[in-house]
Residue, then its C-alpha position, 0 to 999 in steps of 0.5 A: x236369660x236376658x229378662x233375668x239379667x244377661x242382656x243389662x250385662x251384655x249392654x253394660x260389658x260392650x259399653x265398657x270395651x267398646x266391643x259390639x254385643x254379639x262379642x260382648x254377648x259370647x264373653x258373657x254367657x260363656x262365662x256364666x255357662x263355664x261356672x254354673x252362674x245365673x242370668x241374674x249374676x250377668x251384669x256382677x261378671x261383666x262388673x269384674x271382667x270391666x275391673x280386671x282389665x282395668x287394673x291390668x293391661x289384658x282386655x276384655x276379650x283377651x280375657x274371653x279368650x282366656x276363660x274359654x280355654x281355662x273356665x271349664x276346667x276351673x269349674x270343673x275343679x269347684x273353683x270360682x269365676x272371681x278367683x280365676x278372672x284375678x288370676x288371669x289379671x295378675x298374668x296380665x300384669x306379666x304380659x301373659x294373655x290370651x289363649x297363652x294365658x288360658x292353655x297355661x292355667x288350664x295346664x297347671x290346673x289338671x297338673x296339681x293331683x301330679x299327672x306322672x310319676x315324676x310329678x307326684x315325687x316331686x308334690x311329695x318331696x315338696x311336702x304337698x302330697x303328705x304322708x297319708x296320699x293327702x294333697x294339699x291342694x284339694x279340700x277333703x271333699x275332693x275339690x280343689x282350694x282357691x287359687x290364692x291359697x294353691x299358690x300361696x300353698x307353693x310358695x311356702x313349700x318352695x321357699x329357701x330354694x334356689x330359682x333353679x330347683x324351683x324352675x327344675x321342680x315346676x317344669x316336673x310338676x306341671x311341664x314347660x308350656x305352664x312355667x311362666x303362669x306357675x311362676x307368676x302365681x307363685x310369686x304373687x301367692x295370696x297376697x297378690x291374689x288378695x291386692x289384685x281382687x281389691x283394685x279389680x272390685x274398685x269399678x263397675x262396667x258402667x262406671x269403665x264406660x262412662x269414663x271412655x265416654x267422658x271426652x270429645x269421642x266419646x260426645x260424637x258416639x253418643x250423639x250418632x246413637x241419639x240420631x241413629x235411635x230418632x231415624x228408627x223412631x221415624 
């Protein structure tokens, strides 16, 4: 794995957090581990973690935190690493972080099929769950669709309600401890989602790394690297 890519990732991840490797090493494989990805996909996730915290206020690691609570169940679900890293950086932006953020998507990712009776009534009173038992929110093969198309998919079917019979609608369907992410998503819907893939793809690990390089601190670190790579060549 790290001939295959793990390693330049890892490298290329801690340089960009100033995290240390083992950190940046468990972020890493945890992710390409949760969602089935190769080595050589290692250093593209470090590139989109990198951009995710710089296009929100969440960091690096409170994104680790949040991929091992919600990434399983993601992937478990046939939803992809990129979609679930710019719904958590469009949390981020909402001061939803961490473990909040990952117990929170986890929640509302296991609450779309409707988890209780109540729920279900109310996926079918919003027209989510059709006629024929159909939910909209899963493609016929039984995976679940992206989350920009979930979201956007609950913001039209609750628009022209008031906010406190979507509040009402949402804690049934996917219970209290979900509201803020449910409503946070909703709000954005595919647009959000869509904006927030873009300024997360307008920058790479390396180039994140550079620029917290870029200074006076940044010359003094590299230079105690230079002297500490000569003393082990002595």
């Amino acid at each position: 794995d790290i001939i295959g890519g793990i390693g330049e990732g890892v490298a290329a991840l801690g340089a960009a957090a100033d995290i240390p490797l083992d950190t940046a090493a468990t972020i890493i494989t945890s992710a390409v581990q949760s969602f089935g990805l190769g080595a050589d996909k290692a250093v593209e996730v470090a590139d989109k973690l990198a951009g995710a915290a710089n296009a929100s206020i969440v960091d690096i690691q409170d994104l680790g935190v949040s991929m091992k609570y919600a990434g399983g169940v993601a992937s478990a679900l046939g939803i992809q690493f990129d979609d679930v890293n710019t719904a958590l950086a469009l949390l981020g932006t909402y001061g939803i972080r961490g473990s909040t953020a990952g117990t929170s998507l986890r929640q509302t990712l296991v609450s779309l099929s409707g988890a209780t009776e109540k729920a279900k009534g109310r996926l079918e009173e919003l027209g989510i769950i059709t006629e024929d038992g159909r939910n909209r929110f899963f493609n016929t093969d039984g995976s679940a669709k992206s989350l920009a198309e979930t979201f956007q998919i609950l913001q039209d079917a609750t628009k022209g309600m008031t906010d406190e019979a979507k509040l009402a609608a949402f804690k049934d369907i996917f219970q209290t401890r979900a509201l803020p992410t449910v409503i946070a998503l909703t709000k954005e819907g595919a647009a959000g989602f869509e904006e927030m893939y873009g300024e997360i793809s307008k920058t790479t690990a390396a180039e994140v790394a550079a620029k917290r390089l870029d200074n006076l601190s940044g010359d003094i670190e590299i230079l105690k690297g230079n002297l500490e790579t000569l003393a082990i060549e002595a």
